[in-house]
N, C-alpha and C positions, 0 to 999 in steps of 0.2 A: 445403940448399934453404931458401929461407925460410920460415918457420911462417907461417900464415895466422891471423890475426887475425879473429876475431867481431864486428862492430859490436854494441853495445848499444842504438843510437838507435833499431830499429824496434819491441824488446822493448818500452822505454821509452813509446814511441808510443801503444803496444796497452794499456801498463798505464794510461795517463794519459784516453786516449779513452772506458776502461769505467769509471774514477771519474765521467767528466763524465756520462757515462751514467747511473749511477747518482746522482749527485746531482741532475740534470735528473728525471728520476725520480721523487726524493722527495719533492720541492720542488713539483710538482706534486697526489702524493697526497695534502699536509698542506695549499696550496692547496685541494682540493674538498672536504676532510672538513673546514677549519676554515670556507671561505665559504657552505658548504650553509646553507639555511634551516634552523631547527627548525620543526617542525609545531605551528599555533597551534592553542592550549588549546579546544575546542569552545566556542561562546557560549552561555551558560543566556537561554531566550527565553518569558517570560511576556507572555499576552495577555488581554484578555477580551471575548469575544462578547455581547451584549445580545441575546439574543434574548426578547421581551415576550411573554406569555400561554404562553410554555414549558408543556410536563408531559410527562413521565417523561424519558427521557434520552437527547441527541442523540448522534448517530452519525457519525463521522468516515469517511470513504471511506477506502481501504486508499492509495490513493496522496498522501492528508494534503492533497489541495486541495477538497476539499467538507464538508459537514456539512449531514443529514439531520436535522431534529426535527420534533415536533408542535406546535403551539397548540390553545389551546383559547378563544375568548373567550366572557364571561359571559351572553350569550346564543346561542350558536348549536352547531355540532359541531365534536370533533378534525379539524384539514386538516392533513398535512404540508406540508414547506416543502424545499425545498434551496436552499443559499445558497456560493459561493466561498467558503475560507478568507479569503480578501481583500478581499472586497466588505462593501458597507455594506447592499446593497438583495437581499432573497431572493424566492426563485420561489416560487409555490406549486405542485403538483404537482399536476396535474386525476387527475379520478377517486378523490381519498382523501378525501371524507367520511366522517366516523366512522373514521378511520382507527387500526389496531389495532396494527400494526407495520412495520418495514423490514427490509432485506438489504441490501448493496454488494454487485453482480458483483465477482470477484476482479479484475478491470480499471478498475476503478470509472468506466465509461462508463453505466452501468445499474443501477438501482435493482428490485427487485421491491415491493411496496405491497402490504398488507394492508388492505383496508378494506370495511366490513359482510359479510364473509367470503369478498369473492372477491379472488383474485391478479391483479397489473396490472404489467408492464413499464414503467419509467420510463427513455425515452434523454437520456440529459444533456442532450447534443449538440445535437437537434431541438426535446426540448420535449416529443414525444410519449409518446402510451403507448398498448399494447394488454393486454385481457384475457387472462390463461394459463387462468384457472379456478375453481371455486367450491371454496372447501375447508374453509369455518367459521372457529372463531377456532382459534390457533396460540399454541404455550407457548415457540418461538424457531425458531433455523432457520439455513444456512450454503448458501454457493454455490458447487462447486467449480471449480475451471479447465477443465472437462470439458464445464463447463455445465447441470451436472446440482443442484438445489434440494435439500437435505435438511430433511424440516421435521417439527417436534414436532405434530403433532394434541391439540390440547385435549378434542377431545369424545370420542377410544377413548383417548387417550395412548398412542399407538403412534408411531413414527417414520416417515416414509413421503419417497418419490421423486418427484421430477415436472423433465421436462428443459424448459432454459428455451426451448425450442420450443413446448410448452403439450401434450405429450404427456399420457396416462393417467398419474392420481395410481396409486404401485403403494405397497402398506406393505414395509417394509423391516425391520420387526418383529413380534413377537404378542406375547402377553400372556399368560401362566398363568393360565386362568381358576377354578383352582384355589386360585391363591395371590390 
């Protein structure tokens, strides 16, 4: 009987098809790992604000497009001001004569104002503002994303709450009147 013979050609086939495979392959991987961008070195960026009659130190909005300071000119009272990061020309902000401090909401849409001892809402946005409350002078203060003002009282030195809806001041601390 005749012996039946194996071709080699479709082995051949199969082994030739998974080199091309493989080298398509790699030819690609070394492609996107050697044409990829590197990531460029961050830019160091110096500026300077002029801000004239300045006193004490301005405040930057949490989102880095505003900046909150005081003046003072040589006759008259502390006014706040806000002004863009980018602008040449600043707002003044009504209602802060004598003005004593700032806050940035954590949104930095609103500002709270400290001025001859009562608290004021400032909205970027419109321009406006309303009164929250009378509360003296203050030693600093934070605003959470809740909405709720944390602020230092200067005249007990106690910490105390007030939400920025203008609810009741509540203290959030006491004092050892012992110590």
């Amino acid at each position: 009987t005749p012996v039946a013979t194996t071709s080699r050609r479709p082995l051949r086939m199969a082994l030739l098809l998974a080199a091309l495979v493989i080298i398509v392959a790699g030819t690609g991987l070394f492609a996107t790992l050697a044409l990829r961008s590197s990531p460029e070195a961050p830019v160091q960026m110096r500026f300077e604000i002029e801000l004239p009659g300045l006193i004490g130190t301005p405040l930057v909005s949490p989102d880095g497009k505003w900046i909150s300071y005081a003046t003072q000119p040589a006759n008259g009272k502390r006014v706040a001001w806000i002004r863009a990061i980018g602008s040449d020309t600043a707002q003044q902000i009504p209602g802060t004569e004598n003005i004593n401090g700032t806050i940035w909401s954590p949104d930095s849409r609103r500002l709270v104002t400290l001025a001859d001892g009562t608290l004021r809402i400032f909205d970027v946005a419109s321009g406006s503002s309303r009164p929250l409350g009378s509360l003296g002078a203050l030693r600093g203060g934070s605003w959470n994303r809740d909405g709720v003002l944390l602020l230092a009282r200067a005249s007990d030195n106690i910490l105390v709450r007030l939400s920025e809806s203008g609810s009741e001041v509540t203290p959030v601390t006491k004092l050892d009147a012992g110590r």
